[in-house]
N, C-alpha and C positions, 0 to 999 in steps of 0.2 A: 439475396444480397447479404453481405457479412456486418454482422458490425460494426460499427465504426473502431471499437476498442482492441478489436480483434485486426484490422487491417492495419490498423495504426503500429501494430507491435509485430509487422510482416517484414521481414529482412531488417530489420532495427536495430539486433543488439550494439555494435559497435557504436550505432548514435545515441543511441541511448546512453551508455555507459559516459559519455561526455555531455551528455546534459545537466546544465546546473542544480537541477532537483538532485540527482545520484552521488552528489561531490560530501554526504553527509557521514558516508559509511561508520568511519571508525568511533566517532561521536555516539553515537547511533548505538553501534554496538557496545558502548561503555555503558551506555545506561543499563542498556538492555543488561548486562551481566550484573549490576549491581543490584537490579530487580530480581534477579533471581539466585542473589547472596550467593555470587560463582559457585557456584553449585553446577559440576560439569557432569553431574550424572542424569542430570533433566535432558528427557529426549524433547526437541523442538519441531513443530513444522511451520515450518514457512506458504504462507497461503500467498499467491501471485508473488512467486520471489523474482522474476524477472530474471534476469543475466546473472543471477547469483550473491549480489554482491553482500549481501547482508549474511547469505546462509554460507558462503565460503571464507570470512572470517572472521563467525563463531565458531565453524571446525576449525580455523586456524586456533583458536582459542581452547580447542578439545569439547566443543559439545557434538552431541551427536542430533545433527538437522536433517531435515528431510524438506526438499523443496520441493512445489508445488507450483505449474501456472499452462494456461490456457495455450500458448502461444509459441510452435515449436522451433520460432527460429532463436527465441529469447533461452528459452531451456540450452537449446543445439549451444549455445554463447555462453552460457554456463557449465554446461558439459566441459569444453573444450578448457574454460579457464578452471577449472577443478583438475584438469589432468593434469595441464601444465604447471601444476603447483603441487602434483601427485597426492591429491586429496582424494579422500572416499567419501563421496555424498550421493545420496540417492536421488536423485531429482526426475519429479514424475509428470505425466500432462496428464495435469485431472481439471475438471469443473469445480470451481469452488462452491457454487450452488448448489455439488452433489459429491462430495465428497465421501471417500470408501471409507473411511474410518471411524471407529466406535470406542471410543476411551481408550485412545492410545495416548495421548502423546501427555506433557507436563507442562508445556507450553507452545502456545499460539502466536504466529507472528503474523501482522499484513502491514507494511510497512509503505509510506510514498502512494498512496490509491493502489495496494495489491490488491485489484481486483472488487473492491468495495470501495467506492460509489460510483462506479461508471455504467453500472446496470441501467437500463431501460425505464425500469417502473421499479418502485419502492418497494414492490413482492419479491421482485429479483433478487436486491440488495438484501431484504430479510432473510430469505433463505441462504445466503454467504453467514451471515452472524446464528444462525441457527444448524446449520454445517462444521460452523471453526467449534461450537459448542459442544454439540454431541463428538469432536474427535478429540477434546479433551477428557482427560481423567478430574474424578471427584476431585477437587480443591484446585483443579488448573489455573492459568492467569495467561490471560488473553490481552496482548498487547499490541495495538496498533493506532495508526490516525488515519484524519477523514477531513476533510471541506469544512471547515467552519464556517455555518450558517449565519455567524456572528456580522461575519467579516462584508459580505456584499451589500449588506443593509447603511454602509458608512464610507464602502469607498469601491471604485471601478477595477473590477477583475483583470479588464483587459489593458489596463495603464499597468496595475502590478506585476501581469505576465510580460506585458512590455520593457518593463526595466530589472527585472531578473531573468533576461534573457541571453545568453550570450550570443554573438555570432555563429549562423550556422544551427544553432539548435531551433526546435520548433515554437514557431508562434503560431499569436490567439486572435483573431479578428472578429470585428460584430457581434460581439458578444451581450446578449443580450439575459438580463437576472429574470425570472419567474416569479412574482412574489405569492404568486401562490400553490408554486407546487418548490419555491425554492431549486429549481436547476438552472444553469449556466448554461444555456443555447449559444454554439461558437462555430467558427469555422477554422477548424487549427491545421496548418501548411508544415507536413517532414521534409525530409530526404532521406529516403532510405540510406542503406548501404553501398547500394549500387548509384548512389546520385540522382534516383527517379525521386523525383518532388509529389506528392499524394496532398489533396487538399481534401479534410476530411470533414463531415456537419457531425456536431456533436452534441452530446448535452452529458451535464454531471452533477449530481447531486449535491448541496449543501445542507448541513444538518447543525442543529443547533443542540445544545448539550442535553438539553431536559427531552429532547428525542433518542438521543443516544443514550441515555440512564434508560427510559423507559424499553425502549426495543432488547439493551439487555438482558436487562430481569426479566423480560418475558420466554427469554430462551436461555434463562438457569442460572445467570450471574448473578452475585448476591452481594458482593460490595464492585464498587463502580469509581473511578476517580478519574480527573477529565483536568488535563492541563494545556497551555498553550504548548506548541509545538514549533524551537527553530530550528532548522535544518540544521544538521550535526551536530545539537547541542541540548538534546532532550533534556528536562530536567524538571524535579517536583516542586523546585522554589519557581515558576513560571506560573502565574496564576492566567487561567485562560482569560481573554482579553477584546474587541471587534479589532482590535491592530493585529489577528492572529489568524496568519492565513489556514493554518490548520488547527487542529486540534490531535492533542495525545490522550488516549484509552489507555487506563491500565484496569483490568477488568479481571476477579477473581469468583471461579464456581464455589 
């Protein structure tokens, strides 16, 4: 049997790309370019870029990205909007647990849960942060977010996925916090593409900051900075907070 993570992103992209989590793009990618002082000659990978949105407009912006994710109807969805906008991007199905690359790229992106923290067990998720590592180059900067471990200790997950939800997009039911291994046990309900309804048992990792400092330095990052994260409006005056459903990494080798 599949994943759940993996089913979940089966015939998806078009729903996906209208989920309220996706609506953060351009934001998103301001940061990101400020982070790395527009500087358009840094090659980028994008780990679980999903439908594209992020890696197709920083080449709209002139970087050269390289996307990456598990999931071939998601990629297929970004092929097709990459063409239609006659962009060149390479977008690949690879594992991000096992990634081909060795000191390629200048920067790292997992951007919205690309692929990290949905993993199974906490060895899984390591080997993702220990993968985006080795495919950067000496002094890379690894930049993504993740579950704020903060946030379920103060208030109910499945209230918050409730009212930042739109119509039509997927909800969170039964969700129940783990407090001692920290994951979100749910039963989250799609619709694909096709109008088939999937109701899928899940679980996702929450992490707290001084887990995330630590897990990076242990696979090569040497300074580490950990801000709140609001959808399309990344920023370093955001001091991370339990009011903060996520959490932003900005993470330098």
């Amino acid at each position: 049997m599949k994943p759940w993570y993996e089913s979940l992103f089966e015939n998806y992209g078009q729903k996906y790309d209208q989920e309220n989590f996706a609506q953060g793009t351009l934001g998103e990618c301001d940061f990101i370019e400020s982070e790395l002082n527009f500087e358009k000659s840094l090659s980028i990978l994008d780990i679980g870029c999903g439908t594209g949105r992020h890696s197709i407009e920083l080449t709209k912006r002139g970087y050269q990205v390289t996307g990456i994710d598990l999931s071939d109807s998601m990629l297929q969805k970004a092929k097709e909007k990459a063409t239609a906008l006659n962009l060149t991007i390479t977008f690949q199905k690879q594992d991000a647990r096992n990634l081909p690359f060795s000191n390629q790229f200048d920067v790292a992106l997992m951007l919205c849960e690309g692929s990290f923290p949905l993993m199974e067990t906490d060895e899984m998720n390591f080997e993702i942060l220990k993968s985006a590592s080795k495919s950067l180059k000496e002094n890379g900067k690894f930049i993504f977010t993740t579950l704020n471990g903060l946030f379920p200790l103060y208030h109910s997950v499945e209230q918050f996925c409730g009212t930042n939800t739109a119509d039509g997009n997927a909800t969170y039911k039964s969700n129940t916090f783990d407090l001692m291994t920290f994951r979100d046990h749910n039963i989250t309900t799609v619709e694909d593409d096709s109008g088939n309804k999937k109701e899928l048992i899940c679980n996702e990792r929450y992490y707290v900051p001084s887990e995330i400092t630590w897990l990076l330095k242990s696979v090569g990052f040497k300074k580490i900075e950990i801000f709140g994260a609001k959808l399309g409006a990344f920023s370093r005056s955001d001091q991370l907070t339990t009011e903060d459903f996520e959490m932003l990494v900005v993470a330098e080798k």
